[in-house]
C-alpha positions in Angstrom: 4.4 15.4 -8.4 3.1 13.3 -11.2 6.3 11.3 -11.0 6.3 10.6 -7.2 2.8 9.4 -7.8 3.4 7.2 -10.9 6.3 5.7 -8.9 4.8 5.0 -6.3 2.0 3.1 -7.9 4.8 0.9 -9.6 6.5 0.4 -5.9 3.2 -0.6 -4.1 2.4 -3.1 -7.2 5.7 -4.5 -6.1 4.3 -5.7 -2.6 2.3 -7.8 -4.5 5.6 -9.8 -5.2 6.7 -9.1 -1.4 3.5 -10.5 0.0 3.3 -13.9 -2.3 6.6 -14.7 -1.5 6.3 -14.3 2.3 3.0 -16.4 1.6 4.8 -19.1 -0.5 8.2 -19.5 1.9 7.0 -18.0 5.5 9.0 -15.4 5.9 10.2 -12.2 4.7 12.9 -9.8 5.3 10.0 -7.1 7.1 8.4 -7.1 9.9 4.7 -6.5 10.0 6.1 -3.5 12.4 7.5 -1.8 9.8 4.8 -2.7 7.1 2.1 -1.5 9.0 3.2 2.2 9.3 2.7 4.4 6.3 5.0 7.1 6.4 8.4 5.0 5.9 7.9 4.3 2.5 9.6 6.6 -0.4 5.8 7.0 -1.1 4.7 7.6 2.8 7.8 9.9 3.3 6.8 12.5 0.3 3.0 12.5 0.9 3.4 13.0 4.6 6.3 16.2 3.9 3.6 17.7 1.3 2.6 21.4 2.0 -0.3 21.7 3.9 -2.1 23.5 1.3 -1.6 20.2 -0.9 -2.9 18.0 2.0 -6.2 20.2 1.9 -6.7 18.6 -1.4 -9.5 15.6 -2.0 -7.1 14.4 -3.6 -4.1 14.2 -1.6 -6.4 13.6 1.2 -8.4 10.7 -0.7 -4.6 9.3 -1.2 -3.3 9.6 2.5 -5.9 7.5 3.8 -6.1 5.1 1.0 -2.4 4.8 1.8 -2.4 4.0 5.4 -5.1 1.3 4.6 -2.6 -0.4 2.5 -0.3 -0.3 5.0 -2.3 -1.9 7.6 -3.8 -4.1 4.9 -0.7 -5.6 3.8 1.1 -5.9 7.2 -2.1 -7.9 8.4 -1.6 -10.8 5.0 1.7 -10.2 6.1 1.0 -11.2 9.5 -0.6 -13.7 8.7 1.7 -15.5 6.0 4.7 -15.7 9.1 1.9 -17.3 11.1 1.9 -19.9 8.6 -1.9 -19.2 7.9 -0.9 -19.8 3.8 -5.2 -20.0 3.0 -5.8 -17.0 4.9 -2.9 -14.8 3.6 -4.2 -16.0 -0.1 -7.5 -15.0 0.3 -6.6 -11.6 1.8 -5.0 -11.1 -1.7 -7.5 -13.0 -3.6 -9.9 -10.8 -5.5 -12.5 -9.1 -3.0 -10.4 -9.6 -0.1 -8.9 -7.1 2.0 -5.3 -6.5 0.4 -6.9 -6.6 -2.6 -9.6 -4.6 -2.3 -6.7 -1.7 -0.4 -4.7 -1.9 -3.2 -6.6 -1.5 -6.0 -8.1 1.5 -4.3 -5.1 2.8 -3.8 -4.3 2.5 -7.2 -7.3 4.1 -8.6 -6.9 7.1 -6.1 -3.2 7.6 -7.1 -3.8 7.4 -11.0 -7.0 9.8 -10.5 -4.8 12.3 -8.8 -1.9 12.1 -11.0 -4.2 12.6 -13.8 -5.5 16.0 -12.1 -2.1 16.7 -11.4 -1.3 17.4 -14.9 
């Protein structure tokens, strides 16, 4: 467990990179389909195939929903980077906004339950 959750904090750090570039060029190579929906990932696909008596966990639980929030938060900048809306996109990612502020939540969650997972 503590290795699916460690890399999956290093693969969601990575959209990050994903989402500046789309930003930067206008395009990417997803769709804000596929973004949006959270069990696809490596991540999405092990946390969604847990054992129900792992999903009863604050944890897990705390993690699920902090998960799909990133999904939808990141297919929205994504959104709107291929709309060509650059200053919006930015600010999404900017400190305080709403990427961010999924991410780093995310982050926090996943790193608190990796930690109890030991």
């Amino acid at each position: 467990m503590v290795d699916s959750i460690s890399k999956a904090i290093s693969a969601h750090g990575t959209w990050k990179r994903r989402l500046a570039d789309a930003i930067a060029c206008g395009r990417s190579e997803f769709s804000v389909a596929t973004v949006r929906v959270d069990n696809q990932c490596e991540f999405g696909c092990w946390l969604h195939g847990l054992p129900a008596a792992e999903h009863r966990k604050p944890e897990c639980a705390r993690v699920r929903d902090l998960h799909a929030k990133f999904h939808h938060e990141a297919a929205n900048t994504l959104a709107l980077a291929l709309a060509g809306k650059k200053t919006d996109a930015e600010r999404s990612m900017a400190l305080g906004g709403p990427f961010a502020v999924a991410s780093s939540a995310l982050t926090m969650a996943m790193m608190d339950w990796r930690q109890k997972a030991f």
